[in-house]
C-alpha positions as CSV (number, residue, x, y, z in Angstrom):
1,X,93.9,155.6,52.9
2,X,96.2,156.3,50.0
3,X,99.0,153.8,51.4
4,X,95.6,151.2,52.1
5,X,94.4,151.5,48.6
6,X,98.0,150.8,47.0
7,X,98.4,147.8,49.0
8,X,101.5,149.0,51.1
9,X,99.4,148.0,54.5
10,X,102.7,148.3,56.6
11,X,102.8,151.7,56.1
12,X,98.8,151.9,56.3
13,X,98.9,150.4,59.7
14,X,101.5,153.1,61.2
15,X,99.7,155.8,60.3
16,X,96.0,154.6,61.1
17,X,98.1,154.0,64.5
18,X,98.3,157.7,64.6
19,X,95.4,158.6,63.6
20,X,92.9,156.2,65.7
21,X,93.5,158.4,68.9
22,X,92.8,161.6,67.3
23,X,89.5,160.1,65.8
24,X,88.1,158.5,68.7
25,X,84.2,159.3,68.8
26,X,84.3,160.5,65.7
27,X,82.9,159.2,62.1
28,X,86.4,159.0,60.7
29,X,87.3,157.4,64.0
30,X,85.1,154.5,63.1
31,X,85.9,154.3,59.4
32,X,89.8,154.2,60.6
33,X,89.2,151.5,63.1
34,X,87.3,149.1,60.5
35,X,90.3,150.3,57.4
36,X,92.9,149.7,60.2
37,X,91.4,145.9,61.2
38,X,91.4,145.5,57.6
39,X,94.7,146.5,57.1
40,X,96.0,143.8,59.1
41,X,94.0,141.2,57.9
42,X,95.0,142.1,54.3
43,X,98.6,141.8,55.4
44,X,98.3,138.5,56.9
45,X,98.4,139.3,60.4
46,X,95.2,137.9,61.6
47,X,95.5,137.1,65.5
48,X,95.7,141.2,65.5
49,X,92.9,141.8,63.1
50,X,90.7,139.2,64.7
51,X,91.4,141.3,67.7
52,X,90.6,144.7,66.1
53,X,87.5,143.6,64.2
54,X,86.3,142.2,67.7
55,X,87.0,145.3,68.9
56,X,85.5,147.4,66.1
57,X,82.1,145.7,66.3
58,X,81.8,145.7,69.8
59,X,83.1,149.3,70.2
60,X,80.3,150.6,67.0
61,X,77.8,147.2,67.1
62,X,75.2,150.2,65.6
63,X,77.2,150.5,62.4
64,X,76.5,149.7,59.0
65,X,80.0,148.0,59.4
66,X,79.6,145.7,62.3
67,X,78.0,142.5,60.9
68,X,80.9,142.5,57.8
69,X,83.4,143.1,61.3
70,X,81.8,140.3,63.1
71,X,82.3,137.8,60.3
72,X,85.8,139.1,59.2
73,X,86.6,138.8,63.0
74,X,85.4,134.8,62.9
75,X,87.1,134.5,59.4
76,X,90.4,136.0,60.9
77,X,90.4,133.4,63.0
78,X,89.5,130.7,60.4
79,X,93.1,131.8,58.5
80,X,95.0,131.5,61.2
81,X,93.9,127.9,61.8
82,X,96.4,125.3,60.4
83,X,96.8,122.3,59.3
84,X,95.0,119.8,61.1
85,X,97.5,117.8,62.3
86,X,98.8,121.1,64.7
87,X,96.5,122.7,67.4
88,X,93.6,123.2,66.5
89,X,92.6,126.1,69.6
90,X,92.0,129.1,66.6
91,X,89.8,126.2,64.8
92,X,87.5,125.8,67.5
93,X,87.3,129.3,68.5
94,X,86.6,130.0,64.4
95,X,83.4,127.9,64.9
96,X,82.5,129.4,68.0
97,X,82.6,132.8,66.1
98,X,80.9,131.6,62.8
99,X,78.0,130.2,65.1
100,X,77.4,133.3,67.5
101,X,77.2,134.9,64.3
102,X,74.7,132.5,63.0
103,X,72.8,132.5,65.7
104,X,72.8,136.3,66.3
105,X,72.0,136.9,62.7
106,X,70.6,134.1,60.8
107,X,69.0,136.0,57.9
108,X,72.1,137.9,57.8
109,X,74.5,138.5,54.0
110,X,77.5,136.2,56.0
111,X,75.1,132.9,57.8
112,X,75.2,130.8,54.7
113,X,79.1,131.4,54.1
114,X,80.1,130.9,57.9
115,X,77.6,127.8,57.5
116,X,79.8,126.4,54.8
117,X,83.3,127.3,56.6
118,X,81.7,125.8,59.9
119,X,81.4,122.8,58.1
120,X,84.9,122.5,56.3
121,X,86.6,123.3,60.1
122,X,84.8,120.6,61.6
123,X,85.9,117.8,58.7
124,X,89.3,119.3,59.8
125,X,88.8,118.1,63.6
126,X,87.3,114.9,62.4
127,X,90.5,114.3,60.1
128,X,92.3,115.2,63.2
129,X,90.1,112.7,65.4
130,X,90.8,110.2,63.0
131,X,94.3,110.4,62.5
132,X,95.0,110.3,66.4
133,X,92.9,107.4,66.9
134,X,94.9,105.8,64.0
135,X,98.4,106.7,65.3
136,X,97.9,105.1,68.8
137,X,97.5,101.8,67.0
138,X,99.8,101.9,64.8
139,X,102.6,102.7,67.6
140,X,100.7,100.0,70.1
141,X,98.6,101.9,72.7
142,X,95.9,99.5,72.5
143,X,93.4,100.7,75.2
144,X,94.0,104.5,73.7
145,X,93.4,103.6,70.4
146,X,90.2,101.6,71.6
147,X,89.4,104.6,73.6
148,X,89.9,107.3,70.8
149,X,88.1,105.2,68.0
150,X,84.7,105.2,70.8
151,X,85.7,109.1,71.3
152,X,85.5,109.4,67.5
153,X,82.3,107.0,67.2
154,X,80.3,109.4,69.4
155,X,82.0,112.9,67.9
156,X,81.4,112.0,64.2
157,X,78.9,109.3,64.1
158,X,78.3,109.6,60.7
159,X,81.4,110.0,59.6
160,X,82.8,107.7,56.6
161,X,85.8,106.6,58.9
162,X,83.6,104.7,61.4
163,X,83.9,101.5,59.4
164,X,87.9,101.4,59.3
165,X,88.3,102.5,63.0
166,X,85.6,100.0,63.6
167,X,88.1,97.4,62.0
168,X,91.3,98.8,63.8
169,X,89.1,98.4,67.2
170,X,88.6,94.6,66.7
171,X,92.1,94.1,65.3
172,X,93.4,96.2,68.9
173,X,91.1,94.3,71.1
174,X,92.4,91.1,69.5
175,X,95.8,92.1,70.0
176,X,95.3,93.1,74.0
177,X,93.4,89.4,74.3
178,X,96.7,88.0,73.9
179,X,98.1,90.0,76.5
């Protein structure tokens, strides 16, 4: 914990590594497990700390420490999403998280944040949407831009974009009528 609490989560992690199997079914065992999946996150590894906070509130889902694991496990998985333009696989499965957890525990300290980050990943897919739909015009696949602006239509109907794909649709089914 020393090592944790100085910020040196390298060495932290090596020796909870150690100490996990000695603890197991213990109290300490669970505090090490939660500090261990902590210790990763805080060191910006958070594929494995999404994995070990999964993992810790699944292993102790009767501690006092598995709703703050369940919604560090979903916001693990919301840091390692990137940039919209890149896959967007950890994205999805963040909002998958976020929303078990808000439908598991709607009154719960975490609903209205995951609420807010649900909503800030999905404007990252519809940015995505768009931009896709925009790219196959602009390099001339008519009939996949027409078909990715009606994807996008019923994905994100109220999204402000609808107007301007709406506009690139006529312009592309113009251009294939002179086909």
């Amino acid at each position: 914990m020393k090592y944790y609490e100085e910020g040196d989560y390298y060495h932290a992690i090596a020796l909870f590594e150690e100490v996990l199997p000695l603890t197991r079914g213990k109290i300490e065992g669970e505090k090490a497990q939660f500090y261990y999946a902590y210790a990763h996150y805080k060191d910006k590894q958070y594929i494995l700390s999404a994995h070990y906070f999964k993992s810790f509130y699944e292993t102790y889902s009767r501690s006092e420490l598995a709703p703050e694991a369940e919604f560090m496990y979903a916001y693990s998985l919301y840091m390692d999403s990137p940039i919209y333009s890149l896959d967007q696989t950890s994205t999805l499965e963040a909002i998958n998280a976020f929303q078990l957890l808000v439908n598991r525990n709607p009154d719960s300290a975490f609903a209205n944040q995951a609420i807010a980050i649900i909503g800030e990943l999905r404007i990252k897919l519809e940015t995505k949407s768009y931009h896709n739909a925009k790219e196959y015009h602009k390099i001339g696949m008519l009939k996949s831009a027409n078909i990715a602006i009606d994807n996008f239509a019923k994905e994100y109907p109220d999204s402000d974009f609808n107007e301007e794909l709406r506009d690139l649709k006529i312009e592309s089914s113009f251009k294939m009528a002179q086909y």
